[in-house]
C-alpha positions in Angstrom: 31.3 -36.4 30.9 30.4 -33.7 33.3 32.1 -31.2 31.2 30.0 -32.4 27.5 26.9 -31.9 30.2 27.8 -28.4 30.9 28.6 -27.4 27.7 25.5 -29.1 26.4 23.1 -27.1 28.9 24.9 -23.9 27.9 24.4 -24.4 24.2 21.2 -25.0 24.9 20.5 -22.0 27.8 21.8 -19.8 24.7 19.4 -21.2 22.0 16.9 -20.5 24.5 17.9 -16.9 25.1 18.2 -16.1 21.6 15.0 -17.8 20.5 13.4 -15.4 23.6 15.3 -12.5 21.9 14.1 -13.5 18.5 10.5 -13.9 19.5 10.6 -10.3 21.8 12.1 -8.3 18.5 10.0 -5.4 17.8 10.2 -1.7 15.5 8.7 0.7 13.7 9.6 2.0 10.6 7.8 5.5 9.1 7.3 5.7 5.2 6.7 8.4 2.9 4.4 7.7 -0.5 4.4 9.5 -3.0 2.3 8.5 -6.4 2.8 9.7 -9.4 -0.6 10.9 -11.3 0.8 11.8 -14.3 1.7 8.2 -15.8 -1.9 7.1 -14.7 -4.1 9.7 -15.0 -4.5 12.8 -17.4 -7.1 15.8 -17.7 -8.4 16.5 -20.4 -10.3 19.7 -21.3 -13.0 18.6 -23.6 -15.8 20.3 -21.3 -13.5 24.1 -21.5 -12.1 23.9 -18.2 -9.3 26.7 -18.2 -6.0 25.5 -17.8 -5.4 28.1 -14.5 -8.1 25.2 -12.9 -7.1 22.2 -14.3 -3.3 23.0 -12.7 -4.4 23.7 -9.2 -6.8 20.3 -9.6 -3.9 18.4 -10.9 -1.3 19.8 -8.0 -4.8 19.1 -5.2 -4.7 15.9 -6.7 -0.7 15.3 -6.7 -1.0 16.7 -2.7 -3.6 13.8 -1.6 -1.5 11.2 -2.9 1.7 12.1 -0.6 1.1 10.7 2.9 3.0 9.3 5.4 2.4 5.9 7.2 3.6 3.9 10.0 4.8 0.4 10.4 4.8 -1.3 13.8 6.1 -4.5 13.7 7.6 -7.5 15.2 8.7 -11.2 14.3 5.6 -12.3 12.6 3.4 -9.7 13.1 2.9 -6.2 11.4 0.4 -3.3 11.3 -0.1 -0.6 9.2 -1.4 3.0 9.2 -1.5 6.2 7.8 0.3 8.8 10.7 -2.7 11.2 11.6 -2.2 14.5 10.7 -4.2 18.2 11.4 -5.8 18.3 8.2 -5.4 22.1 6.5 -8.1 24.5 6.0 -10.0 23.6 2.9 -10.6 26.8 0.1 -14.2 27.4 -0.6 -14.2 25.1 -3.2 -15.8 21.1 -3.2 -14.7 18.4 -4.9 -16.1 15.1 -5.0 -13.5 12.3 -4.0 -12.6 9.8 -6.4 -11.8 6.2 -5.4 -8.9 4.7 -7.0 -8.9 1.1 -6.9 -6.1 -0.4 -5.3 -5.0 2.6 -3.4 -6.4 2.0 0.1 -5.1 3.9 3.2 -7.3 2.2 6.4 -5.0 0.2 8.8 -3.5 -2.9 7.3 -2.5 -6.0 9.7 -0.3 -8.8 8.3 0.6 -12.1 10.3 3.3 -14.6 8.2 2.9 -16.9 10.8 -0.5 -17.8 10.2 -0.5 -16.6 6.1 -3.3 -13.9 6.8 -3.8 -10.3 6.5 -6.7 -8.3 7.8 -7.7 -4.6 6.5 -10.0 -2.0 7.7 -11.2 0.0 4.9 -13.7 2.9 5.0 -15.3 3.4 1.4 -18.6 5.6 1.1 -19.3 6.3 5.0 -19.3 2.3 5.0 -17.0 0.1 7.5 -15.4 -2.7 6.0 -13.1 -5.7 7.2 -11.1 -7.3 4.4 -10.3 -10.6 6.1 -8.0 -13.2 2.8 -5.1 -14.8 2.8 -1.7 -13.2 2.2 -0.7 -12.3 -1.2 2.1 -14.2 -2.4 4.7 -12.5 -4.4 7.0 -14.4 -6.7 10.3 -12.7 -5.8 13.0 -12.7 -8.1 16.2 -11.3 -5.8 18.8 -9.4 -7.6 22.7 -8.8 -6.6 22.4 -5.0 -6.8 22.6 -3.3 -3.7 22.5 0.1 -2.3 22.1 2.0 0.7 18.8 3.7 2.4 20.1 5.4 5.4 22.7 3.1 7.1 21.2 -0.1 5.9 22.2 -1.7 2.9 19.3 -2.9 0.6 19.6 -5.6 -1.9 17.0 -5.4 -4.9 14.5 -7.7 -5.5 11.6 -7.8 -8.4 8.3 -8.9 -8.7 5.9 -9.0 -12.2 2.2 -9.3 -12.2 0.9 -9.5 -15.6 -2.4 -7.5 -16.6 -5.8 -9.1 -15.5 -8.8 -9.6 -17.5 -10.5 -6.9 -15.6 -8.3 -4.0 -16.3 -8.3 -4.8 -19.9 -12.3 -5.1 -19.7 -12.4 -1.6 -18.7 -10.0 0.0 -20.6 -11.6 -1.5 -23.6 -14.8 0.2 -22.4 -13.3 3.7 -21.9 -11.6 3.5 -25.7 -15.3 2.5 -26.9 -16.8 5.6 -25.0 -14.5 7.8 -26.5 -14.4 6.5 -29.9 -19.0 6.8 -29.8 -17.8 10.7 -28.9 -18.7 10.2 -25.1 -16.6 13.2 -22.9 -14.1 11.6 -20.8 -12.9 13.7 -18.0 -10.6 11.1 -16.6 -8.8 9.1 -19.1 -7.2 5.6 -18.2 -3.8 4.9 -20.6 -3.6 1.6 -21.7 -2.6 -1.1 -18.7 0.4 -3.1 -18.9 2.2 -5.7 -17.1 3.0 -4.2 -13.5 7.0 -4.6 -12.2 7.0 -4.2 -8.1 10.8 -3.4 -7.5 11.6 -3.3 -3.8 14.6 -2.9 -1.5 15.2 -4.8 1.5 18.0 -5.2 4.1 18.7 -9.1 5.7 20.0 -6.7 8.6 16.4 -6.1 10.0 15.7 -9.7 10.3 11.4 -9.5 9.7 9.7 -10.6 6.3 7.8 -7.1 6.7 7.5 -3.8 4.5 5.0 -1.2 3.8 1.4 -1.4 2.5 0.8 -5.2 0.9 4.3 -5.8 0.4 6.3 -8.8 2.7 7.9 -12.2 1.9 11.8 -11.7 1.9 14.7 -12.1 4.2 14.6 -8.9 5.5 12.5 -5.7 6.2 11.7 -3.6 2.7 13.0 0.1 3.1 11.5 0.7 -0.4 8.7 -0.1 -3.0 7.8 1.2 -6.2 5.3 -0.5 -8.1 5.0 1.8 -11.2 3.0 4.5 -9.6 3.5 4.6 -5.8 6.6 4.9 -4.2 7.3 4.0 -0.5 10.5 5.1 1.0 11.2 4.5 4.9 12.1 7.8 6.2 13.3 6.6 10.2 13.5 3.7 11.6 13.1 2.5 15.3 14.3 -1.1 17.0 13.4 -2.6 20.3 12.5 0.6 22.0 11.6 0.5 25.5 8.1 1.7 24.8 6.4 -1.3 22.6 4.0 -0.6 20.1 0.8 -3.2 20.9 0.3 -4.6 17.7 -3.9 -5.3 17.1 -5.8 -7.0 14.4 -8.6 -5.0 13.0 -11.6 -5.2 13.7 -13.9 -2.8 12.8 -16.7 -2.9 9.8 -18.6 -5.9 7.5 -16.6 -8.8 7.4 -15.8 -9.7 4.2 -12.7 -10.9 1.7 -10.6 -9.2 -0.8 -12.6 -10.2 -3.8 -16.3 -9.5 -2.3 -14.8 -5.7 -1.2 -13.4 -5.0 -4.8 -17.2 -6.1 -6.1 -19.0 -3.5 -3.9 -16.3 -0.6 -4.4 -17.0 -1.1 -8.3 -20.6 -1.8 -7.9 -20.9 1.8 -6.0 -18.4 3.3 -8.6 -20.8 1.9 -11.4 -23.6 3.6 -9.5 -21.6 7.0 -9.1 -21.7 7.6 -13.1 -23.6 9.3 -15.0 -25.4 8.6 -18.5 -21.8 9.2 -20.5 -20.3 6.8 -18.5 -18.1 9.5 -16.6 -17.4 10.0 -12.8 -17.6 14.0 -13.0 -15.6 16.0 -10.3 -17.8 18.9 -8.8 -15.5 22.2 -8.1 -16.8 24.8 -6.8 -20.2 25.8 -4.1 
């Protein structure tokens, strides 16, 4: 009887300690992104812009889309950031910046626990806080592996079909072509969107970069068709822990209010044509 006892309080001094170790795990994983302009976006030279300009504002272009972020993380919790960087000396040249929707770089916070993620976004000198409920992603995991470093990554797919909204306004940019309008920027045709990502069961958090959580393991890489994310190093359980904070900074509002004022203020940012001209040069 004594011996079941002991045995008994060991099992259970070990559940303890592992639950402890379990709760305490913490890392950081660094990502490179990369999107790729040229299936999205293309040029055009309708208003004579020579083809020596329209390469360097295509290779500016391709340059602000490759960033590197950080991913501080820990059982439930996750934050990320772009890594701050010394910016470059700028040529004597301006251009006005272009919002993309959906490509957002201010710190993202994630928490599985309570089904909640928190952004803060600066758009147009304004301070925003996206405060929704997680996405959820309809997984489909895959038996093809391979390796990212020295974890190995099993494949797992996600499809999100085209909304109403993106057809809405590609519809509008064929009509303002087709009544002879210029189009600087051209949007191809949406389609359905396939989210491919890689994840390894042998980082034990339901974590990855950007938006992107929900399986049994951390995601070393995503590529949803026009950004890829690939984790460059990774760090586990260092001595020096990375506090992980919710945002808090700017208007409070959710997911679907923000995307209303960014395309309210990009409706107010065109001109009579319809177009959202790029300025280059003083």
């Amino acid at each position: 009887m004594i011996k079941v006892v002991t045995n008994l309080v060991l099992l259970a001094s070990l559940f303890c300690f592992s639950l402890t170790n379990a709760q305490d795990f913490h890392g950081q994983a660094v990502y490179e992104s990369k999107t790729l302009l040229g299936d999205k976006i293309q040029i055009n030279n309708s208003d004579g812009m020579p083809e020596e300009m329209k390469q360097k504002l295509q290779e500016s272009m391709k340059k602000a889309f490759e960033k590197t972020f950080v991913l501080n993380f820990n059982k439930y919790e996750s934050v990320y950031l772009q890594e701050e960087k010394l910016e470059a000396p700028k040529p004597n040249s301006s251009m006005n910046v272009v919002v993309f929707k959906g490509n957002t770089d201010g710190k993202k916070y994630k928490n599985i626990k309570e089904k909640i993620q928190i952004s803060e976004e600066d758009v147009f000198g304004k301070e925003f806080l996206i405060v929704d409920s997680l996405k959820v992603w309809n997984w489909k995991l895959e038996s093809e592996t391979k390796k990212i470093g020295n974890y190995t990554c099993h494949k797992a797919v996600a499809v999100i079909p085209v909304s109403e909204e993106d057809m809405k306004e590609y519809e509008e940019n064929k009509k303002n072509k087709g009544n002879g309008k210029t189009q600087f920027i051209s949007v191809v045709e949406p389609k359905e969107q396939i989210i491919t990502v890689w994840y390894t069961p042998e980082i034990p958090v339901s974590q990855g970069p950007d938006q992107y959580w929900g399986l049994p393991g951390l995601i070393l890489e995503a590529n949803n068709g026009l950004t890829i994310f690939l984790c460059s190093k990774i760090t586990l359980n260092s001595k020096e822990k990375n506090e992980i904070k919710k945002p808090n900074k700017g208007k409070k509002v959710n997911q679907k209010e923000y995307d209303r004022i960014v395309e309210k203020q990009m409706e107010s940012m065109k001109d009579s044509k319809g177009n959202i001209n790029i300025k280059i040069g003083g």
